[in-house]
C-alpha positions in Angstrom: 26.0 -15.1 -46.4 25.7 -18.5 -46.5 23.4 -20.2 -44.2 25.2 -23.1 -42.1 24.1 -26.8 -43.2 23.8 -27.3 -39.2 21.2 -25.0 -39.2 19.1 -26.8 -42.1 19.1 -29.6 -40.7 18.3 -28.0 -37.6 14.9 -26.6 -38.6 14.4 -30.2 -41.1 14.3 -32.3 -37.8 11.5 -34.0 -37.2 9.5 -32.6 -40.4 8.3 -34.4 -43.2 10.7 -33.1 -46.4 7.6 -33.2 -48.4 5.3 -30.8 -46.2 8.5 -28.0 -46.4 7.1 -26.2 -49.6 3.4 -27.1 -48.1 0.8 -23.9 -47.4 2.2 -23.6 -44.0 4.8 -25.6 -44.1 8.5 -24.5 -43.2 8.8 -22.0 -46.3 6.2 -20.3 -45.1 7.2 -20.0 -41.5 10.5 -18.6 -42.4 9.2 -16.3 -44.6 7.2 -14.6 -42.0 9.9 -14.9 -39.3 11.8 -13.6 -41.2 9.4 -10.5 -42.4 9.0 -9.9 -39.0 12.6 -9.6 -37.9 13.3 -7.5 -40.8 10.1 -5.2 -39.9 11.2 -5.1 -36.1 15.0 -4.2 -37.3 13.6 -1.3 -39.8 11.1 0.3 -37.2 13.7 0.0 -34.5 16.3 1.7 -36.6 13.7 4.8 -37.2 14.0 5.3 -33.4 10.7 5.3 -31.1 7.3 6.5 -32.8 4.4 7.8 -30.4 1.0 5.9 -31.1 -1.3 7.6 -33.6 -4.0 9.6 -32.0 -7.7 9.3 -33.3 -10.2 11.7 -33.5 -13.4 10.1 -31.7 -15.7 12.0 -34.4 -14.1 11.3 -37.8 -12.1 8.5 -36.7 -9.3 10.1 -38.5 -5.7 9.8 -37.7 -3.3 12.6 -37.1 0.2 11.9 -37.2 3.2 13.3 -35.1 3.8 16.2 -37.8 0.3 17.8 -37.9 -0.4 17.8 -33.8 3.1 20.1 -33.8 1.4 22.2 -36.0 -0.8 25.2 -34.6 -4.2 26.3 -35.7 -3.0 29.1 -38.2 -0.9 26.0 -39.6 2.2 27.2 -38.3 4.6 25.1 -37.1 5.2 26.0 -32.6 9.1 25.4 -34.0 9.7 27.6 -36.1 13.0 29.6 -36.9 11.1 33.0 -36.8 9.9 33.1 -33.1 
């Protein structure tokens, strides 16, 4: 896909062309805006995710998998009753 000169010259107004390639300059910003958006697009297409829960002690995490489990390690869904 190629991106529309409109739009280049869109996000070149008003900047200096030699700060674009600049530590924090426009590169940089559309790199990360661009991270982001893919980020956001990947976790939304997982579908919804439940916060982590921490253990106050340990300050370990325990995911979604191992709070379905039971104490004998058992899964409460099995196929077996």
């Amino acid at each position: 896909m190629a991106i529309k000169k409109d739009t280049l010259d869109q996000l070149l107004s008003g900047r200096d062309p030699k700060e674009v390639f600049s530590k924090d300059g426009l590169f940089d910003e559309l790199q990360k805006a661009l991270a982001e958006r893919v980020l956001h697009a990947e976790r939304a297409s997982n579908g919804p995710t439940r916060p982590r829960e921490t253990r106050a002690s340990t300050g370990q995490y325990r995911d979604d998998l191992s709070s379905r489990a039971d104490v004998r390690g058992r899964s409460r869904h099995s196929l077996n009753g």
